[in-house]
C-alpha positions in Angstrom: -10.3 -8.3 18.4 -8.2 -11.4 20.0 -5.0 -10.3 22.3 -3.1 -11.8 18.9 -4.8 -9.1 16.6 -2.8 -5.9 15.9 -3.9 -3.0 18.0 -4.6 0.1 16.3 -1.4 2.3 16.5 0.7 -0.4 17.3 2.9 0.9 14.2 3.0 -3.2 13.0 2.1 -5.3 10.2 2.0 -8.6 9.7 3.3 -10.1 6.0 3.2 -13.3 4.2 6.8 -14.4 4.0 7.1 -16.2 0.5 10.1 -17.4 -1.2 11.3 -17.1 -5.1 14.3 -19.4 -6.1 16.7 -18.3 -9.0 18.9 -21.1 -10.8 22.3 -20.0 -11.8 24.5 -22.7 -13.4 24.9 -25.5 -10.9 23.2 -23.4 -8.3 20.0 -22.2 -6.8 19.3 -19.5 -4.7 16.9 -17.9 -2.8 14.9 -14.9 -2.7 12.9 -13.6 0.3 9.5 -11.6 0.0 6.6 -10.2 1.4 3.4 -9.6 1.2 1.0 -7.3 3.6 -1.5 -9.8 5.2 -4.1 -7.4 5.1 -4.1 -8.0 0.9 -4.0 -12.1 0.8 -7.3 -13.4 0.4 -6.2 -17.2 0.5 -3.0 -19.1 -0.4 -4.3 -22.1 -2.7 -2.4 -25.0 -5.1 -2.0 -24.4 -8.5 -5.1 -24.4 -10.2 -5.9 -25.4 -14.1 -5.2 -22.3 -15.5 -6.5 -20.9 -19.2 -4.1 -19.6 -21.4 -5.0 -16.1 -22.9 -3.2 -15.4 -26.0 -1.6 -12.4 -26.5 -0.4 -11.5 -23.1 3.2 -11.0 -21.6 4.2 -14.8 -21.2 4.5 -13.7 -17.1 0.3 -14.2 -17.4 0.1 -17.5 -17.0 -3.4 -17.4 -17.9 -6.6 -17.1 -15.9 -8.6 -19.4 -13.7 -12.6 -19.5 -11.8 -11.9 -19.0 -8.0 -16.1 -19.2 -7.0 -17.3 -17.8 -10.1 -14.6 -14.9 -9.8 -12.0 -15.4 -13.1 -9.0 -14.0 -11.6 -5.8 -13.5 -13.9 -2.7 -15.5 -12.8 0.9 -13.6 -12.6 4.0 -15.4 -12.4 6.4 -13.5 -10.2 9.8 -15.2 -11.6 9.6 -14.8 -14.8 8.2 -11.1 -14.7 11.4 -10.9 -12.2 13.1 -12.3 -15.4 14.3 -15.2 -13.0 15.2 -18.8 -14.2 13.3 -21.2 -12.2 14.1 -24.4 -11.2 12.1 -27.4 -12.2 11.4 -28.5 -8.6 10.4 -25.1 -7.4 7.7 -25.0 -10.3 6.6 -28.5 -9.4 5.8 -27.2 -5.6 4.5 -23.8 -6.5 1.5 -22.0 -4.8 -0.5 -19.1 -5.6 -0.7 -16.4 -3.5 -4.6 -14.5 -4.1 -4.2 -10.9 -3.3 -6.7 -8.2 -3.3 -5.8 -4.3 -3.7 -8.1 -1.4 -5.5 -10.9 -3.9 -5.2 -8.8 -6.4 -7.3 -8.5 -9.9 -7.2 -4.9 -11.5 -9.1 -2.8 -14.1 -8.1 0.6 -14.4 -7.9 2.8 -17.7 -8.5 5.4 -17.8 -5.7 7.6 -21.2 -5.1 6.8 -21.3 -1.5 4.9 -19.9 1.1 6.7 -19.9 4.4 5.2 -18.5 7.3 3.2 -15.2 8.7 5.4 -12.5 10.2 4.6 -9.9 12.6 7.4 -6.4 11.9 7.1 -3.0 12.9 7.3 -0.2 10.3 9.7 0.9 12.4 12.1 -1.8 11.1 11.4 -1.7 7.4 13.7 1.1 5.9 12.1 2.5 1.9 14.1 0.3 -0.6 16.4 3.4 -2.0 18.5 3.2 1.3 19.5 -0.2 1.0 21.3 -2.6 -1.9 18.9 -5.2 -2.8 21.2 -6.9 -4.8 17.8 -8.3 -6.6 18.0 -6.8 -9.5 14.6 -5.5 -9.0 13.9 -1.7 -9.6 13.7 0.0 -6.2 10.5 1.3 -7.3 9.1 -2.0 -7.1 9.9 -2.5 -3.3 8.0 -0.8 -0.8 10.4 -1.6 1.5 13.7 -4.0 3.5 14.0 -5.3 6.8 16.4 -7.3 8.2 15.2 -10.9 9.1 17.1 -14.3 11.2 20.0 -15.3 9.9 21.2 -11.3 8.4 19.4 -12.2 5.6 17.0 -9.1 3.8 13.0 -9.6 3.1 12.0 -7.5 0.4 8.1 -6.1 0.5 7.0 -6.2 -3.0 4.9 -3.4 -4.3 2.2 -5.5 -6.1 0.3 -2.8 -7.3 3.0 -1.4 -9.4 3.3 -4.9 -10.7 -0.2 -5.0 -11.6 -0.3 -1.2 -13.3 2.9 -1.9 -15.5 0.7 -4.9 -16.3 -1.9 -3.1 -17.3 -4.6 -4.8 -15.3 -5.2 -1.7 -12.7 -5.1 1.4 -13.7 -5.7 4.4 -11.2 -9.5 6.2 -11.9 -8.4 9.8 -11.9 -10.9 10.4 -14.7 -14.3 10.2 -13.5 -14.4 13.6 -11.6 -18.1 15.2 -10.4 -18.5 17.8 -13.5 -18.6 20.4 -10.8 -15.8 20.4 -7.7 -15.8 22.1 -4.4 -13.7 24.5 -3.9 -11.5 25.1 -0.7 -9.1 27.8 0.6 -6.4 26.4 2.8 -3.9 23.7 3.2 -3.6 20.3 3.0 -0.9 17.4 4.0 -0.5 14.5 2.1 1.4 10.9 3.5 2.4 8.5 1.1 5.5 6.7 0.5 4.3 6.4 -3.5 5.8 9.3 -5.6 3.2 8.4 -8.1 0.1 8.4 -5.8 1.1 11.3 -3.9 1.1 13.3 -7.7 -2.3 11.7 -7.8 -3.7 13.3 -4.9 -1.7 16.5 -4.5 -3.3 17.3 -8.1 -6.4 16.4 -7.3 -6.2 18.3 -4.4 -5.0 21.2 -5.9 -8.3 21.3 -8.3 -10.0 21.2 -4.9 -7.9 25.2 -4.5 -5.8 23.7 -1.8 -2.2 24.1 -1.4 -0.7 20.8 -0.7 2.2 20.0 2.0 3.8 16.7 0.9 5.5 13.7 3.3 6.5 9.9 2.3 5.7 8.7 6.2 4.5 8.9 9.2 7.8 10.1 10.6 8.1 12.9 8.1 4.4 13.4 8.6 4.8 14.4 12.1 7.6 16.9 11.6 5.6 18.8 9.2 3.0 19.2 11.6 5.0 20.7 13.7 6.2 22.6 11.0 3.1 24.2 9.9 2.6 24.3 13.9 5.8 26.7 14.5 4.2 29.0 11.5 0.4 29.1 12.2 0.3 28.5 16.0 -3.1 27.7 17.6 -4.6 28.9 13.9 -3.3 25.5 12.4 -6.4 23.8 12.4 -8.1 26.4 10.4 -5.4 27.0 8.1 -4.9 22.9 7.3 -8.3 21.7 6.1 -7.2 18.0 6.2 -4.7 15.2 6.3 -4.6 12.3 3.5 -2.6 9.7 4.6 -1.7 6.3 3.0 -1.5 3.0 5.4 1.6 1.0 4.4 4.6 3.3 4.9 8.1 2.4 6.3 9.3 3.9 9.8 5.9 4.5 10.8 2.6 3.5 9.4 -0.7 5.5 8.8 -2.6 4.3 11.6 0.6 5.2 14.1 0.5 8.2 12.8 -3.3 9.0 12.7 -3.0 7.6 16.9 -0.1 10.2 17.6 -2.0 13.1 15.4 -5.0 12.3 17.7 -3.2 12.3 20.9 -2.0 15.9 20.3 -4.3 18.8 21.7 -2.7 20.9 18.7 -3.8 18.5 16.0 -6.3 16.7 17.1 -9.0 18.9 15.6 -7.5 18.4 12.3 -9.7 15.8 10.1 -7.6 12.6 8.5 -8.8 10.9 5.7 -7.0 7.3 5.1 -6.4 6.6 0.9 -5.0 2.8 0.8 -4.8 0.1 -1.7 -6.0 -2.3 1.2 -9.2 -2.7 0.4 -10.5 -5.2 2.9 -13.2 -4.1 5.8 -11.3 -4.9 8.7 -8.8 -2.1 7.4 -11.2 0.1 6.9 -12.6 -0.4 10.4 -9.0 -0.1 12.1 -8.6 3.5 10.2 -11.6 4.9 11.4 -11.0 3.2 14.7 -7.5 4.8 14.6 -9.2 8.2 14.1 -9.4 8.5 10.8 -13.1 10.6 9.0 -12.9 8.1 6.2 -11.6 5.4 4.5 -10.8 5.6 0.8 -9.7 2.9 -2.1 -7.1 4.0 -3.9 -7.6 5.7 -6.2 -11.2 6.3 -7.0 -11.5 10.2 -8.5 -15.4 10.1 -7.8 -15.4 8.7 -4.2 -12.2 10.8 -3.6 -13.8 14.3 -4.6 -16.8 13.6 -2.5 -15.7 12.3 0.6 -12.9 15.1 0.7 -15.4 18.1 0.5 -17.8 16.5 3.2 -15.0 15.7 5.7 -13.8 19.6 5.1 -17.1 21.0 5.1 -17.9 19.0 8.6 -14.7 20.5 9.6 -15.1 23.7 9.2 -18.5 24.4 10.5 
């Protein structure tokens, strides 16, 4: 890893800043987005696309990307946004992958990488957008040059209320593991937390919730003022998401580490990053495992051996 890379724990990321433009009457204005870098696979021209009929008119249609057909979404008009004719001319397509899914996203112009820390991006609920996007749809605001707002997208929502991703919470082993205790689950995501924390709870856990790394910390200490040096047998393990504002997964998983009163206690990381140089960083960062969100198989299994390593 260059000097340039992001060191593990460094509590940054680094996002694709992309712009969408809105006409209005005489005017145009401009939105600002992210993307995390970790989930763009390339940024390419736009490409012949193939209509498919019968999808939401925001599918622009589909297209071969080296023998890979990869669906094409077009972010302004699923925003509902009126786009001006020279933005469309210039457009680009932004290739993500997440969940171990390739799509693409029409944006009007890429503009440059940016390095942030977590630190700086506050969850979308304490700030006005004014972008008429549901807050549930932004993982996040910071502030950037200029006092203007970059909004982080949260793609994968996107791409579920599009029905092209769906969460595997289905395909369960017929028989679970079973395990007394306690377990503390990061995520910023209402929805995946529910995910986990039930699946969990098959597991016979009882589940601790936090939506960061912050929050994450104080309810170790938490559980730390009620179990004392016991904590580590009473708290079987520690799921934790990647992307979350004020601090970050890996941040967290370094500071958990550091700590002679949690470092014993096993974290397994549950992203939508799916790219190998994440998963190295979380394991790197301290992390037992790696998981895709959100894979019920793979999830049950690599649970019950990280506790059953634990608690021998």
């Amino acid at each position: 890893m260059d000097d340039n890379s992001l060191k593990i724990g460094s509590n940054e990321m680094e996002l694709v800043d992309f712009r969408i433009f809105k006409q209005e009457d005489d005017k145009v204005y401009e939105g600002i987005y992210g993307v995390n870098v970790s989930k763009v696979r390339e940024i390419i021209k736009m490409p012949k696309l193939t209509e498919l009929p019968g999808t939401p008119e925001f599918i622009e249609g589909i297209f071969d990307l080296r023998e890979v057909v990869i669906p094409v979404v077009n972010l302004a008009k699923w925003m509902g946004i009126v786009e001006p004719e020279d933005a469309v001319k210039n457009s680009r397509v932004i290739i993500t992958e997440f969940n171990n899914v390739l799509i693409g996203f029409i944006v009007h112009e890429a503009k440059r990488i940016r390095r942030i820390s977590w630190s700086d991006i506050e969850p979308a609920s304490f700030m006005n957008t004014s972008s008429g996007l549901e807050s549930n749809k932004i993982t996040g605001v910071t502030k950037i040059e200029g006092d203007n707002v970059l909004l982080i997208l949260d793609l994968e929502s996107v791409v579920q209320d599009l029905g092209l991703y769906e969460p595997d919470t289905q395909n369960a082993p017929k028989e679970i593991e079973s395990f007394n205790g306690l377990a503390l689950v990061l995520d910023d995501s209402v929805t995946a937390r529910k995910i986990v924390k039930e699946a969990l709870q098959k597991m016979g856990m009882s589940v601790v919730e936090a939506m960061d790394g912050e929050e994450g910390l104080q309810k170790l200490n938490d559980l730390y003022e009620t179990y004392g040096e016991n904590l580590s047998k009473e708290l079987k393990i520690i799921i934790s998401d990647v992307e979350m504002p004020r601090m970050d997964g890996f941040h967290f998983a370094a500071k958990v580490k550091e700590d002679t009163r949690f470092d014993a206690i096993p974290i397994v990381f549950n992203s939508s990053i799916s790219d190998h140089f994440s998963e190295d960083r979380g394991l790197e960062a301290g992390g037992e495992a790696y998981l895709v969100k959100f894979q019920a198989s793979s999830f049950y299994d690599e649970v019950s051996r990280v506790i059953k390593a634990h608690i021998k």
